[in-house]
mmCIF file of the N, C-alpha and C atoms, coordinates in Angstrom:
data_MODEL
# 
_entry.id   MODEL 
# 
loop_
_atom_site.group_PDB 
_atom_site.id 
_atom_site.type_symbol 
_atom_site.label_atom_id 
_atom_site.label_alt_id 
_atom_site.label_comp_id 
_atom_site.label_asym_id 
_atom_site.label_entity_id 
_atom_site.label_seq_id 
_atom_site.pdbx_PDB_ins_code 
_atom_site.Cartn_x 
_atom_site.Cartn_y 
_atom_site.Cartn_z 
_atom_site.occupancy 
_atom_site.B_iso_or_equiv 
_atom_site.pdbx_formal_charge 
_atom_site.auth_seq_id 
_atom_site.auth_comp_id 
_atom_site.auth_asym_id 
_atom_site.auth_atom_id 
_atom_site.pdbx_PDB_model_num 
ATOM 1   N N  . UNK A 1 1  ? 63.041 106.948 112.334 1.00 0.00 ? 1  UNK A N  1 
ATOM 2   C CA . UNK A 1 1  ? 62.939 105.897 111.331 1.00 0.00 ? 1  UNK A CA 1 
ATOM 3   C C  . UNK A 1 1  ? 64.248 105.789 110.574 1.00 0.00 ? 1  UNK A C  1 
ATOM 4   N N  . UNK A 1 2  ? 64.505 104.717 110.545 1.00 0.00 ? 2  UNK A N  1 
ATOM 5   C CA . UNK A 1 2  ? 66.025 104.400 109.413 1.00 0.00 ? 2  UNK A CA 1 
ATOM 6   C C  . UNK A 1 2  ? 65.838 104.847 108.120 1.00 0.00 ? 2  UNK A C  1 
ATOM 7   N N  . UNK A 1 3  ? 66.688 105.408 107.351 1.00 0.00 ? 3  UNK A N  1 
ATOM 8   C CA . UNK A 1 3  ? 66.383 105.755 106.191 1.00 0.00 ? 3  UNK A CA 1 
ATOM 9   C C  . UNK A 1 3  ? 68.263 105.135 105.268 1.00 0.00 ? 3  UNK A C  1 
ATOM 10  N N  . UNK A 1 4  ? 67.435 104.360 104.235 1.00 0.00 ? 4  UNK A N  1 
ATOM 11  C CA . UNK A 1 4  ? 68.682 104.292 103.473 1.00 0.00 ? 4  UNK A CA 1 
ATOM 12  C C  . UNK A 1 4  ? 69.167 104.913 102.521 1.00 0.00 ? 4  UNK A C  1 
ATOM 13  N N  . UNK A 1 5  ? 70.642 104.570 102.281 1.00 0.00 ? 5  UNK A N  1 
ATOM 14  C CA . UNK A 1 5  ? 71.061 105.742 101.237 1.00 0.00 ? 5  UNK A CA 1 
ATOM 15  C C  . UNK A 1 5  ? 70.569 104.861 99.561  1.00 0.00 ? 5  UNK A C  1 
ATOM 16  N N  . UNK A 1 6  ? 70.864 105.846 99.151  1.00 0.00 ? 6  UNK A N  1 
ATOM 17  C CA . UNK A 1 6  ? 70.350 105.265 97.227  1.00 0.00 ? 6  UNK A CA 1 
ATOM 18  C C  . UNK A 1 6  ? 71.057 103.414 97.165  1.00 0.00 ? 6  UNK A C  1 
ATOM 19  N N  . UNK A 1 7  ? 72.696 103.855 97.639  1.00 0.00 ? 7  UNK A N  1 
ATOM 20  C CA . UNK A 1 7  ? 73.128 102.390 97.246  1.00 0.00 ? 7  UNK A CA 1 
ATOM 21  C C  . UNK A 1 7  ? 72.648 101.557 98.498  1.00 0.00 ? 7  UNK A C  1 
ATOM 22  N N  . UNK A 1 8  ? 72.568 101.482 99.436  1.00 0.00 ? 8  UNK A N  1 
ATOM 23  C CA . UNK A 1 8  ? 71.506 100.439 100.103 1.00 0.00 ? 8  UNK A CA 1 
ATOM 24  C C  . UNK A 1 8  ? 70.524 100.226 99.748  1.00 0.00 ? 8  UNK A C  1 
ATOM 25  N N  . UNK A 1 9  ? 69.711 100.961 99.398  1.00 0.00 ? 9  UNK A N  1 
ATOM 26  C CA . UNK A 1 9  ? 68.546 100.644 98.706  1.00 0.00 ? 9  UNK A CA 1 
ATOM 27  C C  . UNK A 1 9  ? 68.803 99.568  97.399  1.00 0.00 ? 9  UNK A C  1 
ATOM 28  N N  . UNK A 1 10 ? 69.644 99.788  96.386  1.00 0.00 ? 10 UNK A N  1 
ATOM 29  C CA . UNK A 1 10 ? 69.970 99.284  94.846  1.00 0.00 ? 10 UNK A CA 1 
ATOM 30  C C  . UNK A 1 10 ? 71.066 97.926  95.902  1.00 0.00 ? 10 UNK A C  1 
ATOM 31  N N  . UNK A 1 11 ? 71.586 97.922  96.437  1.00 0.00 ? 11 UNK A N  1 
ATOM 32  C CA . UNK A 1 11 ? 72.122 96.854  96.900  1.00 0.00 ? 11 UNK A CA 1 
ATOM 33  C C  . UNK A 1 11 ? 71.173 95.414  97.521  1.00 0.00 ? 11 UNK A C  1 
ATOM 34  N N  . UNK A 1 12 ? 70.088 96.191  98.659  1.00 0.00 ? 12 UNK A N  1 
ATOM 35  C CA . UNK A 1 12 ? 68.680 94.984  99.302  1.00 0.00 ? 12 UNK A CA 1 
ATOM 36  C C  . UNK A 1 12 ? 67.919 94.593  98.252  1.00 0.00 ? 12 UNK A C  1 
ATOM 37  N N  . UNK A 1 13 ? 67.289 96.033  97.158  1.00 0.00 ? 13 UNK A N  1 
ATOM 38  C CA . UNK A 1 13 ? 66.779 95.653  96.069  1.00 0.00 ? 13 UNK A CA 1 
ATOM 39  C C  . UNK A 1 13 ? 67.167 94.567  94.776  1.00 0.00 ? 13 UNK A C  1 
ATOM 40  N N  . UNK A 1 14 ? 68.244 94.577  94.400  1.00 0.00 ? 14 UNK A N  1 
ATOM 41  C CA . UNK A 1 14 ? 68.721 93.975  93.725  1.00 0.00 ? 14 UNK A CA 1 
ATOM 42  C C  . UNK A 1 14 ? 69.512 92.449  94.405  1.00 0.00 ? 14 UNK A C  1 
ATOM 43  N N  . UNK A 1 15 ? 69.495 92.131  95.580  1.00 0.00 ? 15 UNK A N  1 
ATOM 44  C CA . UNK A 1 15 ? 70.046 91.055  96.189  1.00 0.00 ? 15 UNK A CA 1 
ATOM 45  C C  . UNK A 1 15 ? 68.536 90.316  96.229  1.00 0.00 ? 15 UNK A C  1 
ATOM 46  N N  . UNK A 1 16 ? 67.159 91.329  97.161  1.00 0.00 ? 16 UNK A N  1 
ATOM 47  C CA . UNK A 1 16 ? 66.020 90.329  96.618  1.00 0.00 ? 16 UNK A CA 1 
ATOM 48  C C  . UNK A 1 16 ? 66.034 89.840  95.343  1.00 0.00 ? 16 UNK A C  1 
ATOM 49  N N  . UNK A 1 17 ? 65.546 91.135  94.218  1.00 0.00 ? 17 UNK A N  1 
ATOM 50  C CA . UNK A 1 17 ? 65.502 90.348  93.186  1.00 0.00 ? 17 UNK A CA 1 
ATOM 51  C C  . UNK A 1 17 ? 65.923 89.158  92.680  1.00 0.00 ? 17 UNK A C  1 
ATOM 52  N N  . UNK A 1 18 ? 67.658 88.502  92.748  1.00 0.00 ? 18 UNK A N  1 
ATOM 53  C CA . UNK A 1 18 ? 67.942 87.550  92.391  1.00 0.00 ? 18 UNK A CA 1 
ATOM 54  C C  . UNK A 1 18 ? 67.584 86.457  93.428  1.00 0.00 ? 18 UNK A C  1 
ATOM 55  N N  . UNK A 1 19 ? 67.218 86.545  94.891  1.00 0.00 ? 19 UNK A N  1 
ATOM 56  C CA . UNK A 1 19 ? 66.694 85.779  95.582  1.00 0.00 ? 19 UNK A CA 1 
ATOM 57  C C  . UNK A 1 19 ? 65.369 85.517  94.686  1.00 0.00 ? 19 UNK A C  1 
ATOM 58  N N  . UNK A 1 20 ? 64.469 85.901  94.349  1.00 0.00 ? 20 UNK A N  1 
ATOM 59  C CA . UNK A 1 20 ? 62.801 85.820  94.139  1.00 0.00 ? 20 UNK A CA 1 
ATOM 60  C C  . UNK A 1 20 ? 63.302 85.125  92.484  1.00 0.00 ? 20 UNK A C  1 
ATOM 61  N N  . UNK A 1 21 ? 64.101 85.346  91.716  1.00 0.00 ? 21 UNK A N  1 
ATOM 62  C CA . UNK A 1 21 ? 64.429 85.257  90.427  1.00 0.00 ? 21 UNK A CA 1 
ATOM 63  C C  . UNK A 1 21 ? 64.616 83.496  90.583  1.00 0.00 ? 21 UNK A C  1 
ATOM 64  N N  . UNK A 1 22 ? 65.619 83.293  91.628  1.00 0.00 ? 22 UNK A N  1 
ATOM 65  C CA . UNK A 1 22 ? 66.589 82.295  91.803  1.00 0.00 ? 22 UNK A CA 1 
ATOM 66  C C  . UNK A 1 22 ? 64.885 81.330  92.808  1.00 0.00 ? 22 UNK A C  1 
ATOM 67  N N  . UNK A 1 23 ? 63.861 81.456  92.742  1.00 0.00 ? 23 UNK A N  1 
ATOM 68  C CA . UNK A 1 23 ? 62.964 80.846  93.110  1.00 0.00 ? 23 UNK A CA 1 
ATOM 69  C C  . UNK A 1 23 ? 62.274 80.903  94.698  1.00 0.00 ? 23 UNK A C  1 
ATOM 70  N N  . UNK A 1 24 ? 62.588 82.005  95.249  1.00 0.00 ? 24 UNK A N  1 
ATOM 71  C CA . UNK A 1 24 ? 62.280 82.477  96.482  1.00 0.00 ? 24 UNK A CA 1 
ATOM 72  C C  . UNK A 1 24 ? 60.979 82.753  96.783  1.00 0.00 ? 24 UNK A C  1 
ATOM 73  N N  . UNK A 1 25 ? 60.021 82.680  97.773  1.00 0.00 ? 25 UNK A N  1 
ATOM 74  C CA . UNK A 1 25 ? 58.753 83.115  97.587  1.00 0.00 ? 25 UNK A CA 1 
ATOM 75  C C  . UNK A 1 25 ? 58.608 84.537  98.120  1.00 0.00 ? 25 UNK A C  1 
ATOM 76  N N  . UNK A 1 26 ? 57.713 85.143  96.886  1.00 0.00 ? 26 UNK A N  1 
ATOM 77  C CA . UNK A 1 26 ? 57.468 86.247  97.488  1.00 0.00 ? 26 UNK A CA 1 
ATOM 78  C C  . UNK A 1 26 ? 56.608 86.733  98.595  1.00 0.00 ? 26 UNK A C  1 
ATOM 79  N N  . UNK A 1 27 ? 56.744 88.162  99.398  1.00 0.00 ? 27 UNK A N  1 
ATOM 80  C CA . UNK A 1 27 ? 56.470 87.884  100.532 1.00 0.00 ? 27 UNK A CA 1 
ATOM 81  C C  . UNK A 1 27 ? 55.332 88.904  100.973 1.00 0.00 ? 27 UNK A C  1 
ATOM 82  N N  . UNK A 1 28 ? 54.785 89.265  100.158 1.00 0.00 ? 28 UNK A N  1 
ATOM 83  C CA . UNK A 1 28 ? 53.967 89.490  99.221  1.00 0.00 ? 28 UNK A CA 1 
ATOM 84  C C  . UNK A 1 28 ? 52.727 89.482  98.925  1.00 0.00 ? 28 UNK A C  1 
ATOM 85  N N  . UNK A 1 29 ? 51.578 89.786  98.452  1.00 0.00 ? 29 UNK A N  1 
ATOM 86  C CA . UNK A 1 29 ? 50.360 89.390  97.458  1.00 0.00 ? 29 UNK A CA 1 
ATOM 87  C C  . UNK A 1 29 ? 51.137 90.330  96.374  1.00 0.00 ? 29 UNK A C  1 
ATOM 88  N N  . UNK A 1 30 ? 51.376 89.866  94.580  1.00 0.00 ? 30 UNK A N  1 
ATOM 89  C CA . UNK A 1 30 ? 51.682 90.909  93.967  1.00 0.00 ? 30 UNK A CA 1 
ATOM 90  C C  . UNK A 1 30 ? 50.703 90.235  92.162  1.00 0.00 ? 30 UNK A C  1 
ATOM 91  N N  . UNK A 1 31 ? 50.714 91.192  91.420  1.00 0.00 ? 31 UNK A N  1 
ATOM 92  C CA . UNK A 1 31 ? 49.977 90.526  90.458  1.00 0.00 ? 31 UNK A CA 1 
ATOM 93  C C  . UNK A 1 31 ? 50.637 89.978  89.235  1.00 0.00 ? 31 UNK A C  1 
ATOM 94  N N  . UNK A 1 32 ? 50.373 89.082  88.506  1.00 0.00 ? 32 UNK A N  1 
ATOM 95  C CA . UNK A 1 32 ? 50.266 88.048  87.829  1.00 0.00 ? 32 UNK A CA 1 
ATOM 96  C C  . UNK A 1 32 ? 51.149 88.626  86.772  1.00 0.00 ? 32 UNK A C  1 
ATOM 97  N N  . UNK A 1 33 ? 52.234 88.327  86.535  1.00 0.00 ? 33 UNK A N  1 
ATOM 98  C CA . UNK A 1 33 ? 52.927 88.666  85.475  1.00 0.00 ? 33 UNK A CA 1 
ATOM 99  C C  . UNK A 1 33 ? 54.453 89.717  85.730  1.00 0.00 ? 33 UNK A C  1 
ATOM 100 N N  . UNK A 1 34 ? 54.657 90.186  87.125  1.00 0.00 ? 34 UNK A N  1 
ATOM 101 C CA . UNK A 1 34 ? 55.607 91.236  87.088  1.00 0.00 ? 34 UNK A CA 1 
ATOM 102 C C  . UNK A 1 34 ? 56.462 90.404  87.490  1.00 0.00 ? 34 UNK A C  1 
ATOM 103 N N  . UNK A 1 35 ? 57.814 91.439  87.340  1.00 0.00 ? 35 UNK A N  1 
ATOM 104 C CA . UNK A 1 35 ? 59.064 90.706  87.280  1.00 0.00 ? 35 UNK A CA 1 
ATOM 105 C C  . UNK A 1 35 ? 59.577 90.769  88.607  1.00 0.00 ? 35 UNK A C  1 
ATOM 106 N N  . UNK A 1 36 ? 60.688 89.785  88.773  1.00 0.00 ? 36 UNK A N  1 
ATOM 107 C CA . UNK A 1 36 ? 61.262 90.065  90.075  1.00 0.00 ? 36 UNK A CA 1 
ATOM 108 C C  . UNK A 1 36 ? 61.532 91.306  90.407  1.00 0.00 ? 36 UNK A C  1 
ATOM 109 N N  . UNK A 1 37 ? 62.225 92.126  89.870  1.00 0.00 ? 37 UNK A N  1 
ATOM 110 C CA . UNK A 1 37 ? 62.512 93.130  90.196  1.00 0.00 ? 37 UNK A CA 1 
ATOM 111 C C  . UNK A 1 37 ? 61.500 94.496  90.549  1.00 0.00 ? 37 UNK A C  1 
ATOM 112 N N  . UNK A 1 38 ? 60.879 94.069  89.475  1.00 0.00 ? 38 UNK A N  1 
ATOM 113 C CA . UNK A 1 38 ? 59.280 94.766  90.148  1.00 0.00 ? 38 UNK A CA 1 
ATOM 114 C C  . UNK A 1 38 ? 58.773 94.226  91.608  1.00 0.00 ? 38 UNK A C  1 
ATOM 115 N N  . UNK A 1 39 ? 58.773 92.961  91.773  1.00 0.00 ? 39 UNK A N  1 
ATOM 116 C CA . UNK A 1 39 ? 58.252 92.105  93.067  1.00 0.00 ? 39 UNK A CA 1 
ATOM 117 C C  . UNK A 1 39 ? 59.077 92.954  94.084  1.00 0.00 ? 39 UNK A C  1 
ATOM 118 N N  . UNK A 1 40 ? 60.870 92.767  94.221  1.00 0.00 ? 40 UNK A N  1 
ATOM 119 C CA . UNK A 1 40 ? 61.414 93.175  95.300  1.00 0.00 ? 40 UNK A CA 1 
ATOM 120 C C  . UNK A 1 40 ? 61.419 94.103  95.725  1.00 0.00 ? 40 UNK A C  1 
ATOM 121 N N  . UNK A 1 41 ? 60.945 95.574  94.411  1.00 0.00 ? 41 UNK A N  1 
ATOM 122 C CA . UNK A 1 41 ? 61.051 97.241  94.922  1.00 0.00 ? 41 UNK A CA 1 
ATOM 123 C C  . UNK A 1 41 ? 59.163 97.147  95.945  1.00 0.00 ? 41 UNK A C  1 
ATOM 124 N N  . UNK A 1 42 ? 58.340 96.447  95.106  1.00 0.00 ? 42 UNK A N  1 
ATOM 125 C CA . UNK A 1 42 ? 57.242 96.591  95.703  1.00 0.00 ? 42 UNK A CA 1 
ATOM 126 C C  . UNK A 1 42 ? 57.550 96.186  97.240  1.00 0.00 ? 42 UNK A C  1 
ATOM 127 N N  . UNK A 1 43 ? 58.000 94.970  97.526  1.00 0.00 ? 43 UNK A N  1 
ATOM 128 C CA . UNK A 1 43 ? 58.499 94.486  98.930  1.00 0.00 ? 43 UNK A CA 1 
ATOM 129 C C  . UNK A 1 43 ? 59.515 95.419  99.794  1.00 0.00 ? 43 UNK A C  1 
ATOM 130 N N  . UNK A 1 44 ? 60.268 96.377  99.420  1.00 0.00 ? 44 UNK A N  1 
ATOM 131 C CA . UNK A 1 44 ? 61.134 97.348  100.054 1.00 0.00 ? 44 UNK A CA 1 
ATOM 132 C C  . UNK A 1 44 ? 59.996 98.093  100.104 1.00 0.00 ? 44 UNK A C  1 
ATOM 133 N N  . UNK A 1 45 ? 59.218 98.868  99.340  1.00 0.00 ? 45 UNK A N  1 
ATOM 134 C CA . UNK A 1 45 ? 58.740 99.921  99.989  1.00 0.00 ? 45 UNK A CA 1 
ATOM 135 C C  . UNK A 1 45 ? 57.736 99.442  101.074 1.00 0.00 ? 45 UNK A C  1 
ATOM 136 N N  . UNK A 1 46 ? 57.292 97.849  101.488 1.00 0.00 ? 46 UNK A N  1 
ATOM 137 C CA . UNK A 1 46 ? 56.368 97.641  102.323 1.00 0.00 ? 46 UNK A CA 1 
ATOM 138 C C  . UNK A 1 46 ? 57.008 97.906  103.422 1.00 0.00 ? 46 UNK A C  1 
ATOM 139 N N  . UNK A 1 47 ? 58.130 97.754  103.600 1.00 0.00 ? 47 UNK A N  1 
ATOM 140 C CA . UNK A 1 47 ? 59.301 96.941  104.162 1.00 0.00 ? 47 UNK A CA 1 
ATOM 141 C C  . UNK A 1 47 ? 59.309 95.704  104.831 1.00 0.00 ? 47 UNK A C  1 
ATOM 142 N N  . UNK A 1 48 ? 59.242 94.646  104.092 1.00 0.00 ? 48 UNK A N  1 
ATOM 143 C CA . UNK A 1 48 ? 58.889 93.096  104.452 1.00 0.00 ? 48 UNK A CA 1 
ATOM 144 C C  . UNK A 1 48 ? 60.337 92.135  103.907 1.00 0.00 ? 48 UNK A C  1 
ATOM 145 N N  . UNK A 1 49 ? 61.046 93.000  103.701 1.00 0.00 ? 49 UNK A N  1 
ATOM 146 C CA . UNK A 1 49 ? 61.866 92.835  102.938 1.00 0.00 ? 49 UNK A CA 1 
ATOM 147 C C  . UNK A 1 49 ? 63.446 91.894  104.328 1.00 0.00 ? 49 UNK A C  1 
ATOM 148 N N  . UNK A 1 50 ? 63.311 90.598  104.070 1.00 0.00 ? 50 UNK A N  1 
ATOM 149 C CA . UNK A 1 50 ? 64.392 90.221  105.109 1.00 0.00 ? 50 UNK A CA 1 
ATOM 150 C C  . UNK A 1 50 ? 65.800 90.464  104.980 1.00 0.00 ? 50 UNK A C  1 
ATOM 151 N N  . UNK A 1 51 ? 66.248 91.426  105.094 1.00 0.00 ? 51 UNK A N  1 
ATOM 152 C CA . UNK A 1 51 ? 67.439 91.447  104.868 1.00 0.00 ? 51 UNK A CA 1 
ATOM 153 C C  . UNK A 1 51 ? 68.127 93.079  105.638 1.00 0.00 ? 51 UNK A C  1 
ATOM 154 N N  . UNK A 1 52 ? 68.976 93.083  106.569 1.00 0.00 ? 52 UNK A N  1 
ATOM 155 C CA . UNK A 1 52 ? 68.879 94.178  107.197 1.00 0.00 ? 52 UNK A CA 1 
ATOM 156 C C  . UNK A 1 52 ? 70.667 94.776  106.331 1.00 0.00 ? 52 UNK A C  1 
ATOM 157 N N  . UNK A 1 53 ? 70.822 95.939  106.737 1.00 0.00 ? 53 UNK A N  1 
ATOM 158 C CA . UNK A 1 53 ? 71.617 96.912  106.676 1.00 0.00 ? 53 UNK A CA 1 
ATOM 159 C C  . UNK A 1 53 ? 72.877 97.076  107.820 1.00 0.00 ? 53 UNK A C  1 
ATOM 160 N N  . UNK A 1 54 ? 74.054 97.109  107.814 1.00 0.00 ? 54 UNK A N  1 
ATOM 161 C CA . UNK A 1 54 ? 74.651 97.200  108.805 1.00 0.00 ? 54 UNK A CA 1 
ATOM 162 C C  . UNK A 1 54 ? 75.735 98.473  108.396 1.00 0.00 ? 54 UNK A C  1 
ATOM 163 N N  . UNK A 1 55 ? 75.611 99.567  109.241 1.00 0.00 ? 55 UNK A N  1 
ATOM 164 C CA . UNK A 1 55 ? 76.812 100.608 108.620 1.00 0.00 ? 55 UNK A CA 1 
ATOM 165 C C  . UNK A 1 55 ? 78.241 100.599 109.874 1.00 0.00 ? 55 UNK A C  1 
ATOM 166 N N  . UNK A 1 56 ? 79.429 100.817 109.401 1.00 0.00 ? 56 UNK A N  1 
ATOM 167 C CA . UNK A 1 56 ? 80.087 100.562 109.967 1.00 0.00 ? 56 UNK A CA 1 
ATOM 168 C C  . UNK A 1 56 ? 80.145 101.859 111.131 1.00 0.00 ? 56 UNK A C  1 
ATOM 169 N N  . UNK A 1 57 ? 80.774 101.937 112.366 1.00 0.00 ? 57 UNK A N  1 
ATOM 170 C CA . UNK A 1 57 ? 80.868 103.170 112.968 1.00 0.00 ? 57 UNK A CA 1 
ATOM 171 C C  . UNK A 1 57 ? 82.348 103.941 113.476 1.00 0.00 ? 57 UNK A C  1 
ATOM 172 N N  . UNK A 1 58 ? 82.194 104.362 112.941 1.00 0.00 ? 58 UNK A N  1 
ATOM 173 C CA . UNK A 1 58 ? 83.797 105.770 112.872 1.00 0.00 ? 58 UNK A CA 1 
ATOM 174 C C  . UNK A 1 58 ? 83.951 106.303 113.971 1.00 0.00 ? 58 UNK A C  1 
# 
């Protein structure tokens, strides 16, 4: 299984967020009142989350 590091994680997380902020639909069932940023960590840990990772190779 892929596993990301802290800043990939704070990098997908925080790029949803302003996607979902900026009027994106979430992808999702989530409840009534949380914030984007709440929305996008809930969506990473599903992992539903569109946006992939690319590391360079040495």
């Amino acid at each position: 299984m892929f596993k990301y590091t802290r800043f990939e994680k704070a990098r997908v997380v925080g790029a949803r967020a302003l996607q979902i902020a900026m009027g994106a639909p979430v992808l999702i069932e989530v409840p009534q009142g949380i914030t984007p940023l709440e929305a996008a960590i809930l969506e990473f840990e599903k992992g539903v989350i569109p946006i992939t990772v690319i590391r360079p190779t040495s």
